[in-house]
C-alpha positions in Angstrom: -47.9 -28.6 -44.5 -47.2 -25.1 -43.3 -44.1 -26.5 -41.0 -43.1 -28.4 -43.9 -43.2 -25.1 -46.2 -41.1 -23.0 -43.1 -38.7 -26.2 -43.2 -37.9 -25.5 -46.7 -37.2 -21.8 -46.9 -35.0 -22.5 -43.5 -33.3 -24.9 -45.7 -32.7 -22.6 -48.5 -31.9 -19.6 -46.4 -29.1 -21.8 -45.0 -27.5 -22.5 -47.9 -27.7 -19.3 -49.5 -26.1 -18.0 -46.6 -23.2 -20.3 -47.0 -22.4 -20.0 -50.0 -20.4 -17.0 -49.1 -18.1 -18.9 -46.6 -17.3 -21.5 -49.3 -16.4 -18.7 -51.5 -13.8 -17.4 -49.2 -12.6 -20.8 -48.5 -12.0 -21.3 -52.2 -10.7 -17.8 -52.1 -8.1 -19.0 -49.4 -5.9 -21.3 -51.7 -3.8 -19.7 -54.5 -4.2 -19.7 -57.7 -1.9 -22.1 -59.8 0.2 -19.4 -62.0 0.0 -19.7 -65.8 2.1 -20.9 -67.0 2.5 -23.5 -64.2 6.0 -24.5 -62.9 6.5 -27.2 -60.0 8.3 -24.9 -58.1 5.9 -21.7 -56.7 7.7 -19.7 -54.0 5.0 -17.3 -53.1 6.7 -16.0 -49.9 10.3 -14.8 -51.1 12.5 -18.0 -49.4 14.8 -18.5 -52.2 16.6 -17.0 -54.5 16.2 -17.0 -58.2 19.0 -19.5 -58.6 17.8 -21.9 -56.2 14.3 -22.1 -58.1 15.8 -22.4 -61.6 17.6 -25.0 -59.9 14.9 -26.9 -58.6 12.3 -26.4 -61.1 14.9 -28.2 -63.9 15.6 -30.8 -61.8 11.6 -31.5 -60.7 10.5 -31.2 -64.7 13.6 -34.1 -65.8 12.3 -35.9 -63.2 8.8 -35.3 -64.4 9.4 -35.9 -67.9 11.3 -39.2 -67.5 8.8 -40.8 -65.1 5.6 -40.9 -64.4 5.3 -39.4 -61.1 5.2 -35.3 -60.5 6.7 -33.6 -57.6 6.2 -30.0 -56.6 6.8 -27.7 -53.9 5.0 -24.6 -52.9 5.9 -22.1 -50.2 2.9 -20.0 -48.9 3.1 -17.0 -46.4 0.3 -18.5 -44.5 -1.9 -21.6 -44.0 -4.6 -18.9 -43.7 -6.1 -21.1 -40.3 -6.0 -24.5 -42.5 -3.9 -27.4 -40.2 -1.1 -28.0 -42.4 -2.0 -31.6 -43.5 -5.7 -30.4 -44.8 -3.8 -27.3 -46.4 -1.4 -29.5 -48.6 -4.0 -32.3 -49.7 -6.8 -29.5 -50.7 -3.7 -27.2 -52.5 -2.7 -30.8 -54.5 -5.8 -31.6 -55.4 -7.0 -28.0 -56.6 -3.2 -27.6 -58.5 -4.1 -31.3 -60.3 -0.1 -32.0 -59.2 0.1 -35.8 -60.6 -0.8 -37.4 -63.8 -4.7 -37.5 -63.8 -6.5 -40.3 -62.9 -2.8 -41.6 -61.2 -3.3 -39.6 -58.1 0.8 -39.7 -58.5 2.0 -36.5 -57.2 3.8 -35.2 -54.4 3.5 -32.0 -53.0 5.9 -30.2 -50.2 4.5 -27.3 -48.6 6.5 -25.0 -46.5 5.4 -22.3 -44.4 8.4 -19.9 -43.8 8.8 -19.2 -39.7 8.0 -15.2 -38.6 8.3 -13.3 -35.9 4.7 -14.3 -35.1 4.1 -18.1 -36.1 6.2 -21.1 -36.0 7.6 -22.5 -39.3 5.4 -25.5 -41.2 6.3 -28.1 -43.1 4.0 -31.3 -45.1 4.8 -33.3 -48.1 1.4 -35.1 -49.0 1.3 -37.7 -51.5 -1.3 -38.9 -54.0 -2.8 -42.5 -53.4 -0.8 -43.7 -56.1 2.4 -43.1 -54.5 1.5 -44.2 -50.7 2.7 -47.9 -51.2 6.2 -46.5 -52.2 6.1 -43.0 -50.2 3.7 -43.9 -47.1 2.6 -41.4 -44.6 5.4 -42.0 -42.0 8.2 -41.9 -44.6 6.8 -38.3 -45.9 7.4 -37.3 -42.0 10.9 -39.3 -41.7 12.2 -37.1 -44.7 10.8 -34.0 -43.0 12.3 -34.8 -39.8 15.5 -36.0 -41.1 16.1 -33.8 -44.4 14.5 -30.9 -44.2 14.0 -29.5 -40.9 18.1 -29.9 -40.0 18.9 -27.9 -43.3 16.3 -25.4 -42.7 17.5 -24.7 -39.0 20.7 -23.7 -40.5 18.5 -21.7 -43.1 20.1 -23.8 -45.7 16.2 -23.8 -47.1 17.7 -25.0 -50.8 19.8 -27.6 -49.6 16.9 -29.1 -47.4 14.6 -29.1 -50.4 17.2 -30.7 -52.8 18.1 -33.2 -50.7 14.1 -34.1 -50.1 13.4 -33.9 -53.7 16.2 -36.4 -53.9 14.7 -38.7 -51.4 11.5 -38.5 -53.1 12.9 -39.5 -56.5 14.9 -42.7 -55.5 11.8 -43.8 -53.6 9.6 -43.5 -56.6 12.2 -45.4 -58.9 12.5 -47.9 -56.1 15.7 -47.5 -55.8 15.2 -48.4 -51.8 12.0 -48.7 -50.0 10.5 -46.6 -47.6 11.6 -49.8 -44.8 15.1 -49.7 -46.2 14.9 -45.5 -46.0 13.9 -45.4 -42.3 16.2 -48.1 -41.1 19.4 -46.2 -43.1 18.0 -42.9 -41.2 17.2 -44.1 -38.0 19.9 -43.6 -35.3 21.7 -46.4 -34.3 22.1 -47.6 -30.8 25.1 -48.9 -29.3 25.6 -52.3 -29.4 28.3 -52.6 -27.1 27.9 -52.9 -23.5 29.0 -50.6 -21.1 32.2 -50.8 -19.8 31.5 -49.6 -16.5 29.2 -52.1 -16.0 31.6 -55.1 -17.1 34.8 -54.0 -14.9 32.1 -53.8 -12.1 31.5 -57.8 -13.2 35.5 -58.2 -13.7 36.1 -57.2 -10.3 33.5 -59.2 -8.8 35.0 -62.3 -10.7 38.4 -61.7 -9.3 36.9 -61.0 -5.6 35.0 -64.5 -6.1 38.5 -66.5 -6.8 40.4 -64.7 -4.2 
């Protein structure tokens, strides 16, 4: 009974004790501002233009679908992996229609002089038939990143936002997306290698 009883306040001294840390890690995500808007840029990337021009794109998309996209850039992942930092941001923010777990989020973490640059888009569950895993990173890889190593960081975003939209109307799907983005090899065959095969022909009938 008495290690039983010493179990117990053990037990309860351990919680109590991390209640704190789960404070802080609460602590670590930003508040959605009030009003909200779909697009937050909490680290100064773009101008005031660019976000007007965003946010009134993302809310006619909004209001004439059912499916929400938003994008929030953060000064720091504050130690989160960037994957863990977008789901637990989307699902604190409510980004979607509730109860259609049909948002998208894109997270951006501007580059420093002392951390490397990060970018995620996570979908809800309702959106990975149409937007899967592996087509989020195609559209990072292939719209984003290339506009943002020019520091075009608007036309990377528009241009994603874009991609995002015509994937949740269906106007292609996320096959037809990566196959239209992937590079294409050459088809033809060296032509090095077929005079080497002409010459040998001639050599044979001589």
């Amino acid at each position: 009974a008495m290690i039983r009883k010493n179990l117990y306040y053990l037990t309860l001294l351990l919680c109590l004790l991390a209640l704190p840390a789960l404070r802080v890690n609460s602590q670590n995500m930003p508040e959605r501002p009030n009003p909200p808007r779909l697009v937050n840029d909490l680290a100064g990337m773009l101008s005031p233009e660019e976000i007007n021009a965003l946010e009134n794109k993302l809310v006619a998309f909004s209001d004439s679908t059912s499916t929400q996209i938003a994008i929030v850039i953060v000064p720091t992942l504050n130690g989160y992996a960037k994957a863990d930092y977008a789901q637990r941001l989307a699902e604190k923010w409510g980004i979607g229609q509730k109860g259609l777990n049909n948002g998208v989020l894109i997270l951006v973490k501007p580059k420093t002089s002392d951390s490397n640059g990060e970018v995620q888009i996570a979908q809800g569950y309702g959106l990975e038939g149409a937007i899967p895993d592996i087509t989020c990173g195609e559209i990072v890889d292939y719209e984003i990143l290339p506009a943002f190593r020019n520091s075009n960081y608007y036309g990377g975003l528009d241009k994603a936002t874009s991609t995002l939209m015509s994937l949740a109307r269906g106007e292609y799907s996320a096959a037809e997306y990566g196959q239209k983005r992937k590079p294409k090899s050459s088809s033809k065959g060296s032509p090095g290698f077929l005079g080497v095969i002409f010459i040998v022909f001639i050599i044979i009938l001589i």
